[in-house]
N, C-alpha and C positions, 0 to 999 in steps of 0.2 A: 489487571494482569500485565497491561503491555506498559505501563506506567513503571511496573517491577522490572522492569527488562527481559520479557517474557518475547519470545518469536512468537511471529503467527502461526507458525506449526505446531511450538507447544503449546499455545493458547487451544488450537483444535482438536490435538491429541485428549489436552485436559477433557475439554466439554465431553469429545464422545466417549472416553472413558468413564465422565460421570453419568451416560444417557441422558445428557442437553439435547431436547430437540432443534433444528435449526427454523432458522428465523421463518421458512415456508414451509415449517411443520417435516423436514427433511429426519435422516437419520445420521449423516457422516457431514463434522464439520470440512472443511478445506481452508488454506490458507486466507484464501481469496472471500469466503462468505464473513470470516472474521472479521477481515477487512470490510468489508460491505458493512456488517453490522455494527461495527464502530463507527460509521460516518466518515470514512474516511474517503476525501476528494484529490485527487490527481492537482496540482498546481500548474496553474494556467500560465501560458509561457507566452500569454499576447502581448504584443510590446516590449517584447525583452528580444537581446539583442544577446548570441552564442557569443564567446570572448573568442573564437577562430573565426567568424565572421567581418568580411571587410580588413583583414589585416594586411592582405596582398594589397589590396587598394589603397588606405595609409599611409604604405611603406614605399610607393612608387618613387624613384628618381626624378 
C-alpha cells in the first residue's frame, strides 16, 4: 500500500475499516503502528554533520 502512495493514515483507515487486527491483537490501526509494522527505522544521524553546523567557524575573517 505505501509502495502505491498510500499515507500512513490511509493505510490505517483501510485496515480498521476492513477489521485487521493490529499486530498486538489491538483493535484501531494508528499511523504510527503502520509504521511499526512495516519495519520502519528512524535513520541514524551518527556521524553526519547538519549543513548550518560550523559555518560561523568556516567563515571567520
Amino acid at each position: 500500500m505505501r509502495a502505491q502512495g498510500m499515507t500512513l493514515q490511509a493505510i490505517a483507515d483501510t485496515l480498521n475499516a476492513e477489521g485487521v487486527p493490529t499486530l498486538r491483537g489491538g483493535v484501531e490501526w494508528r499511523p504510527s503502528s503502520v509504521q511499526a509494522a512495516a519495519g520502519y527505522k528512524r535513520p541514524s544521524r551518527r556521524g553526519r554533520r547538519r549543513a548550518d553546523e560550523g559555518a560561523s567557524r568556516d567563515n571567520r575573517a
